[in-house]
N, C-alpha and C positions, 0 to 999 in steps of 0.2 A: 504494500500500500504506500509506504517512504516513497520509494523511488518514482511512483505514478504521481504522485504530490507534485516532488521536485518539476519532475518533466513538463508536466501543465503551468505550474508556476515561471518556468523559463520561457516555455512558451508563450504564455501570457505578458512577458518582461519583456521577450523580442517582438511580438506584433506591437505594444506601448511605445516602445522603443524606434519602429520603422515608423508609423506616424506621428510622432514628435519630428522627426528626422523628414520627413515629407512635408506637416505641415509649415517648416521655419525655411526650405529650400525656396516651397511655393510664395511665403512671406518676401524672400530676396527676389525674385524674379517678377513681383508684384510693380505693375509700372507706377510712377511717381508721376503729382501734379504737375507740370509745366505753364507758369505764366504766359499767357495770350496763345496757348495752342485751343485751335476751335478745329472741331469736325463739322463741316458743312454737305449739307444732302441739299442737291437743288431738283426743286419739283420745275416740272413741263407738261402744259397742257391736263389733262384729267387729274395729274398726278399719280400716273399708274404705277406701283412699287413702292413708292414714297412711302405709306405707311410700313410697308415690311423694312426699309433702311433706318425709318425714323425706331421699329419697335427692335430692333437688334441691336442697336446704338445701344438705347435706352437699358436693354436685357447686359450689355457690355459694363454698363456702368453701376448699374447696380449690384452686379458684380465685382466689384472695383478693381477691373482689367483695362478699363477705358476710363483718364482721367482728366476729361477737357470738355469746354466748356462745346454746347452742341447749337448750328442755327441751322434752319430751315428757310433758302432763299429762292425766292421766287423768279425764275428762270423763264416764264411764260406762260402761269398758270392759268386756265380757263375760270368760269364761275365754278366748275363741280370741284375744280384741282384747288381755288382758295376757299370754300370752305372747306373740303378735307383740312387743307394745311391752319385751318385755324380753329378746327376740331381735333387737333392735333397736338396744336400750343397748348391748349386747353385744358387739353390731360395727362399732358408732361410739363409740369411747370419748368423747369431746367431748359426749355426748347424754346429760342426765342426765333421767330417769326419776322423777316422781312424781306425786303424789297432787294436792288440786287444795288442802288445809287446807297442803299441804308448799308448793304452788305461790306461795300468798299470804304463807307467813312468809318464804319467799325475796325475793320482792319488798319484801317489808317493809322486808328486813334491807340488802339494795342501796340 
């Protein structure tokens, strides 16, 4: 019965052991904020896919693998493609929403 203890207990000591060691690698390799880094998704017309880029971003970051700030610039979007994009804003507060003259005085200004 000694010896079946031990072995479980080791066992148990090495699986604790690989994930401490897994989770502090994944801790390094976790990317850091960067001032004035933006990921921009530009909608066109209907906005077709825009929501799958804006919800993968969004899934990226809340994950904390994606750490910059995120806009949504309007590229030529129709009436159906700006409301998407501002039922969009809407539900992502973190997503800011604009124009493509707004897009460039932001960068400017970073």
């Amino acid at each position: 019965m000694y010896p079946v203890l031990v072995a479980l207990l080791a066992l148990i000591s090495m699986i604790g052991m690989c994930c401490t060691v897994c989770m502090l690698y994944s801790q390094m390799l976790r990317p850091h904020a960067a001032h004035g880094t933006w990921a921009v998704v530009w909608g066109f017309g209907s906005g077709e896919g825009m929501e799958q880029r804006v919800r993968s971003l969004m899934w990226l970051r809340s994950c904390g693998l994606l750490r910059c700030s995120l806009m949504l610039a309007d590229g030529g979007l129709d009436e159906e493609g700006r409301a998407l994009a501002v039922r969009l804003a809407g539900r992502y507060p973190g997503l800011i929403l604009c124009s493509r003259q707004e897009l460039e005085q932001r960068l400017v200004e970073e």
